[in-house]
The first five atom37 places (N, CA, C, CB, O) and aatype in JSON, in Angstrom:
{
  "aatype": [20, 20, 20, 20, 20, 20, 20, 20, 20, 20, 20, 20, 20, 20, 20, 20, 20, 20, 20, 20, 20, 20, 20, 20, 20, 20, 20, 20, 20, 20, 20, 20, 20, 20, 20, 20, 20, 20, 20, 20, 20, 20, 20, 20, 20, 20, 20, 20, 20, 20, 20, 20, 20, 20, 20, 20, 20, 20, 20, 20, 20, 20, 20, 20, 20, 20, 20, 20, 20, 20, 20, 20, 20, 20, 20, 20, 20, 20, 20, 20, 20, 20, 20, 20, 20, 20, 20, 20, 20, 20, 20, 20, 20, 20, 20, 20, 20, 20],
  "atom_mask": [
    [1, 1, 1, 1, 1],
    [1, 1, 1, 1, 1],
    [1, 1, 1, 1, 1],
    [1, 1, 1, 1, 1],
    [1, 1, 1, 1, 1],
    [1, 1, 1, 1, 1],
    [1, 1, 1, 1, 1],
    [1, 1, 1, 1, 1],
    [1, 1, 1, 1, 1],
    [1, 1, 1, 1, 1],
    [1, 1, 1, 1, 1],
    [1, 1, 1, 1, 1],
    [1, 1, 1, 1, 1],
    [1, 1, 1, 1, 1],
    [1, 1, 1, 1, 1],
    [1, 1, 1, 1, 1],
    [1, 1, 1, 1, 1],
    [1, 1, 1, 1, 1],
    [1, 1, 1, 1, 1],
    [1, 1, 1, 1, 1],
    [1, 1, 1, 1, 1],
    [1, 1, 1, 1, 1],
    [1, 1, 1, 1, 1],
    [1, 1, 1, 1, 1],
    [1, 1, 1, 1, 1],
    [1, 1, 1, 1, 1],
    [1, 1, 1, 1, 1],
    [1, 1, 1, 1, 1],
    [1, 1, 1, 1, 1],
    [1, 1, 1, 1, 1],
    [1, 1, 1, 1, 1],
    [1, 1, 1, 1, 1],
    [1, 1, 1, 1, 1],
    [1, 1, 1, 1, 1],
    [1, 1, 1, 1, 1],
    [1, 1, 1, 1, 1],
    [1, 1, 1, 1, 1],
    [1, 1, 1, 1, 1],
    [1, 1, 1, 1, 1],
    [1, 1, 1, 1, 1],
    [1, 1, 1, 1, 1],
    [1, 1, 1, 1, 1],
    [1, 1, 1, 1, 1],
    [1, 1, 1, 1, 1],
    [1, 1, 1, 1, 1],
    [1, 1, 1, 1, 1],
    [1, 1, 1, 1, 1],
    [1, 1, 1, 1, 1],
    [1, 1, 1, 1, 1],
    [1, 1, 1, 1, 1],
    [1, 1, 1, 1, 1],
    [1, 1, 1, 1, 1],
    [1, 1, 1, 1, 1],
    [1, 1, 1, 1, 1],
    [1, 1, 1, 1, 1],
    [1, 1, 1, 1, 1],
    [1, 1, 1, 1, 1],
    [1, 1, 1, 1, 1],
    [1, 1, 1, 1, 1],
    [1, 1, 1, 1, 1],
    [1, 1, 1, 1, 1],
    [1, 1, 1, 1, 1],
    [1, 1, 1, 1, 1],
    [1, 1, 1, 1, 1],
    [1, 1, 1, 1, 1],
    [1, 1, 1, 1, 1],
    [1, 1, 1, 1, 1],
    [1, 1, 1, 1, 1],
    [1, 1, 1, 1, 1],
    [1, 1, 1, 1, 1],
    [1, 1, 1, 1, 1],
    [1, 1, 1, 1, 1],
    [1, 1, 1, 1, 1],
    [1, 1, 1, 1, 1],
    [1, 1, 1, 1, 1],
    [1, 1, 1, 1, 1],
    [1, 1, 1, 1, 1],
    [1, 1, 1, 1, 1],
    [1, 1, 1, 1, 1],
    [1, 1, 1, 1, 1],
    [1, 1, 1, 1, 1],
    [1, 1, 1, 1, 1],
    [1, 1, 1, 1, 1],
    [1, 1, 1, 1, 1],
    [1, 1, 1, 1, 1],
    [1, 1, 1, 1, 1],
    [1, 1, 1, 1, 1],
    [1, 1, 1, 1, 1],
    [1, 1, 1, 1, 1],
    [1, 1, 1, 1, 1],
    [1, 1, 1, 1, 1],
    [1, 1, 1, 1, 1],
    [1, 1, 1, 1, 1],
    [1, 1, 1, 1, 1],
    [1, 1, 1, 1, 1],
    [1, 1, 1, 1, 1],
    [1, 1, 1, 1, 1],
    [1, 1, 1, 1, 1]
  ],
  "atom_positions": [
    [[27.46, 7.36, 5.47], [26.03, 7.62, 5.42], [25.32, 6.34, 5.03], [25.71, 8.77, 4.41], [25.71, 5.54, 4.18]],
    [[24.18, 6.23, 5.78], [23.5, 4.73, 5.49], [22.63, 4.85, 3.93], [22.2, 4.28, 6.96], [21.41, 4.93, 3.84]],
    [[23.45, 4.85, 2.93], [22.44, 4.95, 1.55], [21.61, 4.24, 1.5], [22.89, 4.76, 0.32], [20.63, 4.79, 1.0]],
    [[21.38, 2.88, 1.87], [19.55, 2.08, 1.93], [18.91, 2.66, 2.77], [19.27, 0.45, 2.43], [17.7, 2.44, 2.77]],
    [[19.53, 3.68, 3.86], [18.18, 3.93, 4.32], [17.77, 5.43, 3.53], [18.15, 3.98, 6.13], [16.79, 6.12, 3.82]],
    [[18.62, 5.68, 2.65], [18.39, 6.84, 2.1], [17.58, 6.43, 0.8], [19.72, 7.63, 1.9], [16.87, 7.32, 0.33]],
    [[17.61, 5.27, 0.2], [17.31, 4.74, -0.79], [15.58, 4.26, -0.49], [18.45, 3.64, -1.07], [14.61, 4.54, -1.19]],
    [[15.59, 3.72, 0.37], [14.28, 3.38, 1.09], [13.08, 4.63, 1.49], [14.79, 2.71, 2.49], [11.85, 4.51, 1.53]],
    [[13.92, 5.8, 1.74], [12.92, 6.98, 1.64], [12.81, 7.16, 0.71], [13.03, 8.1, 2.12], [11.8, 6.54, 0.39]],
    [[13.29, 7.77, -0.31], [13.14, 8.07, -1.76], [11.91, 7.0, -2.39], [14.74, 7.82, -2.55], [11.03, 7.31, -3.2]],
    [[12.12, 5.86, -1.85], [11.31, 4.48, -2.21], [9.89, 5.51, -1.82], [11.71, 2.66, -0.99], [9.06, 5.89, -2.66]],
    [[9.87, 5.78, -0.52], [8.6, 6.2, 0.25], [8.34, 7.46, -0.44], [8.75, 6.39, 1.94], [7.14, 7.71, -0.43]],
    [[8.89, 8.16, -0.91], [8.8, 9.24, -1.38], [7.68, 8.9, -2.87], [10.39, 9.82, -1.56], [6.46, 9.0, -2.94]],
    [[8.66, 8.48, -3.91], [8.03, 7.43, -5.32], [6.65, 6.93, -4.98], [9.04, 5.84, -5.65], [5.68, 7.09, -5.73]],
    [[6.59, 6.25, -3.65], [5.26, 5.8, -3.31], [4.17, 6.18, -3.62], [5.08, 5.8, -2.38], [3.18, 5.78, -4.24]],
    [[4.8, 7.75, -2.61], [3.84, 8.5, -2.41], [3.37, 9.88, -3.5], [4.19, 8.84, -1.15], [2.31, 10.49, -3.38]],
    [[4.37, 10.13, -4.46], [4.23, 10.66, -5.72], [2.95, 9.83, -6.17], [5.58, 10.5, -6.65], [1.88, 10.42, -6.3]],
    [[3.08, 8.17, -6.47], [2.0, 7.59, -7.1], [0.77, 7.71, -7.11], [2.01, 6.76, -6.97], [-0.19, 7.81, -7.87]],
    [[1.26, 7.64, -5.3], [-0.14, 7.3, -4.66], [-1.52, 8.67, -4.82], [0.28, 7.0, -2.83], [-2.74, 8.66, -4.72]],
    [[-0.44, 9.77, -5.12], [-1.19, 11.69, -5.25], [-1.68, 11.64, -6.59], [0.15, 13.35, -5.18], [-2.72, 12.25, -6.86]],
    [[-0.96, 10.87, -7.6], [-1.14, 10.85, -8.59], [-2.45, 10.02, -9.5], [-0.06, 10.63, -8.74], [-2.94, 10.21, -10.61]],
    [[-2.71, 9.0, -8.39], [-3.83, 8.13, -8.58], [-5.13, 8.7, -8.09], [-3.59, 6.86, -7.92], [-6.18, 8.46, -8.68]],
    [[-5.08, 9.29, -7.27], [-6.32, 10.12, -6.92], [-6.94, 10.51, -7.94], [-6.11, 11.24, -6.2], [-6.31, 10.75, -8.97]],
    [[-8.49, 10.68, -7.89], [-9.21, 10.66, -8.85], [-9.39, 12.33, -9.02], [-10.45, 9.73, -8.61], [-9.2, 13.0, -8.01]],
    [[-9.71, 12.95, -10.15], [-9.32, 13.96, -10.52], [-10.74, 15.12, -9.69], [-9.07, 13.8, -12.28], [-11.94, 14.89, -9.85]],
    [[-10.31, 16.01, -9.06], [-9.34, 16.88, -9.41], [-8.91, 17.0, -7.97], [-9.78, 18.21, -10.24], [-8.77, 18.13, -7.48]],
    [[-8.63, 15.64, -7.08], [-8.42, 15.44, -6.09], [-6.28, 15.43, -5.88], [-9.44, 14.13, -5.9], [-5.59, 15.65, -4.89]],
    [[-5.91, 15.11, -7.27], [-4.88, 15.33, -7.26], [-4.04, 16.88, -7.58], [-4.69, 14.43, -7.9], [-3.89, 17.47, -8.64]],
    [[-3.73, 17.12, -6.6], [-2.91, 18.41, -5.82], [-1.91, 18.6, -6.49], [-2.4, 18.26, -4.35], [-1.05, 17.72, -6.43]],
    [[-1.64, 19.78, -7.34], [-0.08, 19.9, -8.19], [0.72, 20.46, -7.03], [0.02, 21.13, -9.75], [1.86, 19.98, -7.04]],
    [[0.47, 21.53, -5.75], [1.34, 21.29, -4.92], [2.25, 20.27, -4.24], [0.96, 21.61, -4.43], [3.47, 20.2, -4.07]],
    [[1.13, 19.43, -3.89], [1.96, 18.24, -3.01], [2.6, 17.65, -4.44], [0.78, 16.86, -1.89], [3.83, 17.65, -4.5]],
    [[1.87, 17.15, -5.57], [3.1, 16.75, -6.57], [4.39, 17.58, -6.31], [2.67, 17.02, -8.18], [5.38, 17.03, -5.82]],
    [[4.39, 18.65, -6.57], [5.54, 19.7, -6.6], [6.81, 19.53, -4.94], [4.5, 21.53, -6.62], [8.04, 19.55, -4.82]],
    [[6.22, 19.44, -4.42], [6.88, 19.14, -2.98], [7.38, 17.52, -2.59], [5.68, 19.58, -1.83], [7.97, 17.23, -1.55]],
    [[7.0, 16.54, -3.68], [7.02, 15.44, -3.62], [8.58, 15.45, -4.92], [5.35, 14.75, -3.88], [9.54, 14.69, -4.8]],
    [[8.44, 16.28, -5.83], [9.74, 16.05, -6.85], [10.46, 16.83, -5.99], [9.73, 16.58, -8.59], [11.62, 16.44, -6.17]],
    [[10.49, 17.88, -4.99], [11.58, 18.29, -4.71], [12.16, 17.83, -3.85], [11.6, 19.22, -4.57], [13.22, 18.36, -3.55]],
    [[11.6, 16.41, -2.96], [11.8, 16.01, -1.62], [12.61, 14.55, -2.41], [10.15, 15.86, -0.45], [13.6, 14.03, -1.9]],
    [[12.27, 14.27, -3.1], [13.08, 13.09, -4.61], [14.08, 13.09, -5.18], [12.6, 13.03, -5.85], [14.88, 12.19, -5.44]],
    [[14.04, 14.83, -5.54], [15.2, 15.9, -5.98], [16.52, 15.32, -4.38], [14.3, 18.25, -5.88], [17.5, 14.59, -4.52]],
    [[16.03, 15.95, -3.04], [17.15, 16.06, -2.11], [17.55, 14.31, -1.97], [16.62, 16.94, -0.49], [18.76, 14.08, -2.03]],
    [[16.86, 13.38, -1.84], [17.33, 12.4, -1.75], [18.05, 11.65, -2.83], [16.56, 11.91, -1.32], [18.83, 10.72, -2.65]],
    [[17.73, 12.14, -3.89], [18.58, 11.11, -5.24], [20.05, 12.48, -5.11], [17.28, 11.01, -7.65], [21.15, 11.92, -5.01]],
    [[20.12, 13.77, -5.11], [21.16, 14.79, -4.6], [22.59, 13.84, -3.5], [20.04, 16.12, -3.48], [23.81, 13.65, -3.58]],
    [[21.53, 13.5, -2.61], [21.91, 13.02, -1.24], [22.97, 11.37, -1.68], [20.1, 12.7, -0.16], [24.14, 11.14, -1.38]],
    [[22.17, 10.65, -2.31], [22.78, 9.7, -2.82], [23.92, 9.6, -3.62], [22.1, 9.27, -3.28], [24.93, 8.9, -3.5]],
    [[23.49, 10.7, -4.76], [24.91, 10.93, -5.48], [26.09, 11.75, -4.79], [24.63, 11.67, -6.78], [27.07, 11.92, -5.53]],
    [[26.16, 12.16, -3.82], [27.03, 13.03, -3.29], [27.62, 11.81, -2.03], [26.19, 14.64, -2.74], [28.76, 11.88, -1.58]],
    [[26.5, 10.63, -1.55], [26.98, 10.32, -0.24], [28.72, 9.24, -1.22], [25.32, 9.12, 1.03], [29.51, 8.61, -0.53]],
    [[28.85, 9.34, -2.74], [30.06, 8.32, -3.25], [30.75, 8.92, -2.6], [30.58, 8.08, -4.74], [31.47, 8.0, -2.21]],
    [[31.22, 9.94, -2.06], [31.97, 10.91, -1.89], [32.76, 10.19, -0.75], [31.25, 12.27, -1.65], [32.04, 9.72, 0.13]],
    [[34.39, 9.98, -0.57], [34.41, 9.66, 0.85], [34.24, 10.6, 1.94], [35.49, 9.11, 1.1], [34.1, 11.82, 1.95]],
    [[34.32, 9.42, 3.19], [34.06, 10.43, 4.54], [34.95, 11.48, 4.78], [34.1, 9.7, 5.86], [36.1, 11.7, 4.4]],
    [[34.01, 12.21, 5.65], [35.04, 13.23, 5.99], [35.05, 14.48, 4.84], [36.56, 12.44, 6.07], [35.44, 15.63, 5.04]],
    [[34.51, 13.91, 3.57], [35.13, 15.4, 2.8], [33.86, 16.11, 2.61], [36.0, 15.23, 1.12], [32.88, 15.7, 3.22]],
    [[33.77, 17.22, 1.75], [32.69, 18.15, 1.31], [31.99, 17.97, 0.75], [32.8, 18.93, 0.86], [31.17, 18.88, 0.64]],
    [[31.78, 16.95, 0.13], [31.0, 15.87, -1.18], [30.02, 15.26, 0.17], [32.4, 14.22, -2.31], [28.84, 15.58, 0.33]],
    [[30.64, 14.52, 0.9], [30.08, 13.56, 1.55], [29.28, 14.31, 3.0], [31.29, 12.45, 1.83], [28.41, 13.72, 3.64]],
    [[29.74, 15.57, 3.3], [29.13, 16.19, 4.61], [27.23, 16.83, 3.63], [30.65, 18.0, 5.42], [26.04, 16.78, 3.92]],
    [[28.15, 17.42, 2.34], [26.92, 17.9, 1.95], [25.67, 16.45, 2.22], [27.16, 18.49, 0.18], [24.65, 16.46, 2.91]],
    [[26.27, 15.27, 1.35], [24.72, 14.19, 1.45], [23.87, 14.05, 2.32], [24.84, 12.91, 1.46], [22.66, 13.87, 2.26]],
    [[24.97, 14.21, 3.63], [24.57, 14.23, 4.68], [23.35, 15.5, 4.97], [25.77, 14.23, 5.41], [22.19, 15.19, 5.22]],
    [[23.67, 16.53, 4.91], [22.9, 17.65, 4.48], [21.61, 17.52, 3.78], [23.64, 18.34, 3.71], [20.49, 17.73, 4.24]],
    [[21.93, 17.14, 2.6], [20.57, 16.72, 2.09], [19.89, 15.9, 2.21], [20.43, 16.63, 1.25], [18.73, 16.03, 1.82]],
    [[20.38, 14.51, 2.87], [19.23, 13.59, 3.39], [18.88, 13.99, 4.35], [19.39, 12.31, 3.62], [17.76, 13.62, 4.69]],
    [[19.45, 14.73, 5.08], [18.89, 15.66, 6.63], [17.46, 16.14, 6.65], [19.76, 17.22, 6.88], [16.52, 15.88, 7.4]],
    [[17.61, 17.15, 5.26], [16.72, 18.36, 4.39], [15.28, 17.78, 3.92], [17.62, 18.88, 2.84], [14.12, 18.13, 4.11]],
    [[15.96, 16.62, 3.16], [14.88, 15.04, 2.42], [13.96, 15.31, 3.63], [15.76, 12.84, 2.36], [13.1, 16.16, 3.85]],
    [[14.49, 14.22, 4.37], [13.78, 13.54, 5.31], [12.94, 14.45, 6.42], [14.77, 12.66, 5.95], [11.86, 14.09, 6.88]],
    [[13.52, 15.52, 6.71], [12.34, 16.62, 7.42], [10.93, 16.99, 6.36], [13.27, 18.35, 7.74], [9.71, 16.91, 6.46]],
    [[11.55, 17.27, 5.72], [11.02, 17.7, 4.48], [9.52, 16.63, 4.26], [12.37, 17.51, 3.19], [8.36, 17.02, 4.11]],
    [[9.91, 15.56, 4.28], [9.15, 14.2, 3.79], [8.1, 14.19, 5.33], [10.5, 12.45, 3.5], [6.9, 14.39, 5.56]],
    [[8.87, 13.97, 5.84], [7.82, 14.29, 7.35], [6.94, 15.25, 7.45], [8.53, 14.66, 8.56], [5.74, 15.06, 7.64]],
    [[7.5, 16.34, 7.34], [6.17, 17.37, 7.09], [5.31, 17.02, 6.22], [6.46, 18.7, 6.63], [4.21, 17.44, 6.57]],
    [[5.26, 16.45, 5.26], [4.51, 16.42, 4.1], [3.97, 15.16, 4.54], [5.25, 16.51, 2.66], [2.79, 15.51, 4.56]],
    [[3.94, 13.91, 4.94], [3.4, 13.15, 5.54], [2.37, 13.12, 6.92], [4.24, 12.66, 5.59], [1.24, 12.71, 7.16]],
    [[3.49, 13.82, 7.71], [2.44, 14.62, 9.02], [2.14, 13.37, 9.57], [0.79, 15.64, 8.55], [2.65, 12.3, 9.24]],
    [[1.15, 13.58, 10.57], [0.32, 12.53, 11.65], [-0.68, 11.8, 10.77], [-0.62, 13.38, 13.0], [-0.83, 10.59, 10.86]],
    [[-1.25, 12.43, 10.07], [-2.77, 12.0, 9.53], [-2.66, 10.91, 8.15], [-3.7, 13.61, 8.98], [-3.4, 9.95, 7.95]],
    [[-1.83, 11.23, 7.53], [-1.68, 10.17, 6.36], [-1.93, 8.48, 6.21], [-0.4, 10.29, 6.09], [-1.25, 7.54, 6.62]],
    [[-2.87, 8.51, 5.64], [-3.5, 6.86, 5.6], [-2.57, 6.23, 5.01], [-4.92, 6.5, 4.76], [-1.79, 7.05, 4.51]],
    [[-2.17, 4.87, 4.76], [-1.03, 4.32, 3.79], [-1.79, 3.74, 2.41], [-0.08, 2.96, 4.62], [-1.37, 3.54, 1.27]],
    [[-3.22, 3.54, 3.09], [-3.65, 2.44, 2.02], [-3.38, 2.89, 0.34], [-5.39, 2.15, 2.25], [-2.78, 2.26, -0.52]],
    [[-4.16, 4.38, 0.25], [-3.57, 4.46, -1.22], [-2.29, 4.43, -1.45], [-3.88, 5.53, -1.87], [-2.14, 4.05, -2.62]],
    [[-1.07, 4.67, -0.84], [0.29, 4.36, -1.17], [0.53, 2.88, -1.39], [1.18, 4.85, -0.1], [1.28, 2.55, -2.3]],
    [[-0.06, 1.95, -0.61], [0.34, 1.05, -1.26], [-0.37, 0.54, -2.09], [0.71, 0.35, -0.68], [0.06, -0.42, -2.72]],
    [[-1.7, 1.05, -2.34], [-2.41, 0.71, -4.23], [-1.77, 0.95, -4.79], [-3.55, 1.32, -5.02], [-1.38, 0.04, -5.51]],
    [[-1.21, 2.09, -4.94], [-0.55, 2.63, -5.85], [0.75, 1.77, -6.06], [-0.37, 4.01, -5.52], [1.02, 1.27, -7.15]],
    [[1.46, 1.66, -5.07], [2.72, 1.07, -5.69], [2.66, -0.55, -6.09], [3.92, 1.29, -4.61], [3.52, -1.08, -6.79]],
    [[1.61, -1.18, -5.59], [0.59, -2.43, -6.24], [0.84, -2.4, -7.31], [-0.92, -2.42, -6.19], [1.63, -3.16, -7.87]],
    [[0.05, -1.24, -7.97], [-0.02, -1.13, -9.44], [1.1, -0.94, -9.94], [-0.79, -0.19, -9.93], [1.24, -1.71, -10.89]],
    [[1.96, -0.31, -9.79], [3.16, 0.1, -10.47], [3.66, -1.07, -10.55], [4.05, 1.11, -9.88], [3.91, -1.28, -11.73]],
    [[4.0, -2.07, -9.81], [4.63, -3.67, -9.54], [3.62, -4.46, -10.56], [4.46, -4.36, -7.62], [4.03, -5.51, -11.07]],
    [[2.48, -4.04, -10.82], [2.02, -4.94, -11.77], [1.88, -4.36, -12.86], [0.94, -5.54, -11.49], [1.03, -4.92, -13.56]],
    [[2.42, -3.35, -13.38], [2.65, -2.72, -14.62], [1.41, -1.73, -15.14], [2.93, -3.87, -15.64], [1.22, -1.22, -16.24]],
    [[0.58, -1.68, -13.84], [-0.83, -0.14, -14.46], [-0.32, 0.6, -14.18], [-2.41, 0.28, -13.89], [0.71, 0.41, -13.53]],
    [[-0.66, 1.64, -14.46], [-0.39, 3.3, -15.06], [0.87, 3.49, -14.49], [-1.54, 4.68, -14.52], [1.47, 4.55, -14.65]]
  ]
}
């Protein structure tokens, strides 16, 4: 299983936690928060399971759950999603605000 590219969504994922989170109030959505830890949840799942070698039950599941992640993350992203606040947000985080 390619774990950087599994590592790199999760990245996009974190982003985009921030980026919901920076929204000015009461623009920030406890749903999409909520759908954002569980889509974080399948990929860090996905990671710890892909140690597993190939071929076994450890390692088919990761597969599974970065499957799950990554649909998952798409829906919730959709067509329409601007990037710019994602990457304010993770701006800030790199320079140590909130």
């Amino acid at each position: 299983m390619p774990r950087g590219v599994v590592r790199d969504l999760l990245g996009i994922t974190r982003a985009l936690y921030r980026a919901e989170l920076a929204l000015p109030p009461p623009r920030a959505d406890r749903q999409r928060l909520d759908r954002l830890e569980q889509v974080g949840q399948m990929f860090r799942r996905a990671l710890e399971l892909s140690q597993h070698e190939p071929d076994t039950m450890g390692h088919r599941a990761a597969w599974s759950w970065a499957e799950k992640a990554t649909a998952a993350l798409g829906e919730y992203v959709g067509e329409e999603l601007r990037l710019g606040p994602v990457l304010r947000a993770s701006a800030a985080k790199l320079s140590g605000q909130r």
